[in-house]
N, C-alpha and C positions, 0 to 999 in steps of 0.2 A: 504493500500500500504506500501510497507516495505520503509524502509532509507537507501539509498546508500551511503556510504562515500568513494570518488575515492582519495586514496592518494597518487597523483602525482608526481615522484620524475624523473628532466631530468635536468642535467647541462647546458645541450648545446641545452632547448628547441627550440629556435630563427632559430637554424639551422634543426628541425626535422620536413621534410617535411609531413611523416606520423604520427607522434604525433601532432602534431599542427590541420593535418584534424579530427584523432579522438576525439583530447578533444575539439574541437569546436563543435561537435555534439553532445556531450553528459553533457555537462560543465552546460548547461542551463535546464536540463530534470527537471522537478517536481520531486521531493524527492529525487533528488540526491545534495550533495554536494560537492564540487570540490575542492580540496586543494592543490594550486603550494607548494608543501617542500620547493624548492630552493629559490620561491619567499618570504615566511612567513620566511624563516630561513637562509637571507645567510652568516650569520655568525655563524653557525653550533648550536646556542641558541638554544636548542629545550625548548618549553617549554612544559613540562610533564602534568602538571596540565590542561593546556587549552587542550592538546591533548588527554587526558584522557576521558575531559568532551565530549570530538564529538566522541570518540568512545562507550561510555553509551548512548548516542543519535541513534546510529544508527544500524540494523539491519543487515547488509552486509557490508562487509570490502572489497575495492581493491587496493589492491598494484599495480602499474600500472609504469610501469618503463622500458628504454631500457635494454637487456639484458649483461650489461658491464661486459664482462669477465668472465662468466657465473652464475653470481650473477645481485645484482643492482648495482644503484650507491651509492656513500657511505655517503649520508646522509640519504638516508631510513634506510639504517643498523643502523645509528648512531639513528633515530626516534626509531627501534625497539629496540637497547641496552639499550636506555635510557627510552621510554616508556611503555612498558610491563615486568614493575617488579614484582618483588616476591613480592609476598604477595598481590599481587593486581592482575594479569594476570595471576599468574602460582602458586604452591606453597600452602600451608597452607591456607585456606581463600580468597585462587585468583583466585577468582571465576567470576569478571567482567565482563568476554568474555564468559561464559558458553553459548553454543548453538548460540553465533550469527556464520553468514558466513562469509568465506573469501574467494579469488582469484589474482592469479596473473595475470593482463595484460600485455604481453610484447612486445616489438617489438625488432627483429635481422636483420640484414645483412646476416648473414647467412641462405643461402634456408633451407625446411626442411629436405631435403634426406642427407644432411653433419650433422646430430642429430642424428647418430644412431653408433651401435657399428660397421658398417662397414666405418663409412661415417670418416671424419678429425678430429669431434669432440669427436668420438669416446664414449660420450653416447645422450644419450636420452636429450630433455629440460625436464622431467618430474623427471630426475634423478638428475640433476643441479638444480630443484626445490624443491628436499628432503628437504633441512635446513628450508625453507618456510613450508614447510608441516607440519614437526614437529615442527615447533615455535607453528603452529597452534591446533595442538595435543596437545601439555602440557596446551596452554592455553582452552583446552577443547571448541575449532571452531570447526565447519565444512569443512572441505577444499574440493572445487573443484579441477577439472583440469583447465590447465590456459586455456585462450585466448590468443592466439598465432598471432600476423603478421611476419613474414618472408619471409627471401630475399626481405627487404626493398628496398634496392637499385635498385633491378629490377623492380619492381611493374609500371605497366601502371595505368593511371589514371581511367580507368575502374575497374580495379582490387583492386586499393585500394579504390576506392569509395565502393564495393561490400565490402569489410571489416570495411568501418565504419558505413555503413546500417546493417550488423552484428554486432557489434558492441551494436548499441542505438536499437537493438531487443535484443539483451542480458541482456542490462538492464532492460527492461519493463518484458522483462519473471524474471528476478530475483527478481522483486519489487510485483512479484503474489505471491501466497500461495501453488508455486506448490512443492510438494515433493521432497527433495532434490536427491531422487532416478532415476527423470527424467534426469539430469544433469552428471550418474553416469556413467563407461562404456565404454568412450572415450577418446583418448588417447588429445583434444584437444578442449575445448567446441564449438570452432567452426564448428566442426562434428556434434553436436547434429542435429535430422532433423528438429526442428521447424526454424531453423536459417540454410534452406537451399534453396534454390532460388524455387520458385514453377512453 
C-alpha cells in the first residue's frame, strides 16, 4: 500500500464546514498521514528538516487547501519556498521527489461553470493550478488533476456527503498500484469513473 501524506493548509479551518467533513474522513485512513500547517506552524517556523523527512517517507503528496485567490493560503506557499530547495527537490542532485505523486485538493465558493474562459473567473482551476504543476515538474513528480469541491456555499448535505465518500475512495484507489494513466484525461479527478456512484 502506498503512503499518503495530506498537507493541510486552512486558516480559518474552525469555520470550514466542508473541510472539517472531508478531513475527518480521511484524517484516520491506514497509511495516510495528516498534517494541520496552521496547526504544527502558527508562527510561520517551518521546519524544513522535519518536513523533508515525511516527505522521503511517503509515496503521494496532497496539497489540500481552500482555493484563496486563486492560489493557496500563504503558509503552504511559504512550506513550498522554504521546503523544496535546490539541491534537494529540484536542481543538481535534487532528486528526493523523483517519481513520487502529487495533487491538489481544493475547495471554492465559486461553482464550477464561473472556471472557464467564458465564466467571471475567466480561466480554468487547472490553469490557476499551472505554478502547482510545474513546482511538481522541476521537482520530477507526477502530477494529477486536482480534486475539486465547488460552490461550497451551496452544497446540500447530500451532496457534500457524496464528495467526501469521493473523496476517502480516492484515496484507497491512490494507495493501489494502479497506473498513473488510469487517473489521466480528466479535467477533475472526481470525473474519473471508479469514483462514480454505481
Amino acid at each position: 500500500m502506498k503512503k499518503i501524506l495530506v498537507l493541510f493548509s486552512h486558516p480559518k479551518f474552525e469555520k470550514s464546514r466542508v473541510n472539517k467533513a472531508l478531513v475527518d474522513h480521511i484524517k484516520d485512513m491506514e497509511g495516510v498521514t495528516f498534517r494541520d500547517l496552521y496547526e504544527c506552524y502558527p508562527s510561520f517556523h517551518v521546519d524544513v528538516e522535519a518536513e523533508k523527512e515525511l516527505l522521503k517517507a511517503h509515496d503521494i503528496i496532497i496539497w489540500h487547501h481552500p482555493f484563496y485567490w486563486y492560489s493557496c493560503p500563504p503558509l503552504m506557499k511559504q512550506w513550498i519556498d522554504l521546503v523544496l530547495e535546490f539541491g534537494w527537490a529540484y536542481g543538481p542532485n535534487g532528486n528526493a521527489l523523483q517519481s513520487k505523486t502529487c495533487l491538489n485538493v481544493i475547495t471554492t465558493g465559486g461553482a464550477r461553470e464561473v472556471y472557464c474562459s467564458e465564466g467571471t473567473n475567466s480561466f480554468t482551476v487547472n490553469q490557476f493550478l499551472r505554478p502547482f504543476e510545474q513546482t511538481a515538474n522541476l521537482c520530477g513528480m507526477n502530477y494529477l488533476p486536482p480534486f475539486a469541491v465547488m460552490g461550497t456555499h451551496q452544497l446540500t448535505e447530500n451532496q457534500l456527503n457524496a464528495y467526501v465518500t469521493q473523496y476517502s475512495q480516492l484515496i484507497k484507489l491512490l494507495q493501489q498500484n494502479l497506473a498513473l494513466s488510469e487517473f489521466n484525461g480528466c479535467f477533475f479527478l472526481n470525473d474519473i469513473p471508479q469514483l462514480q456512484p454505481q
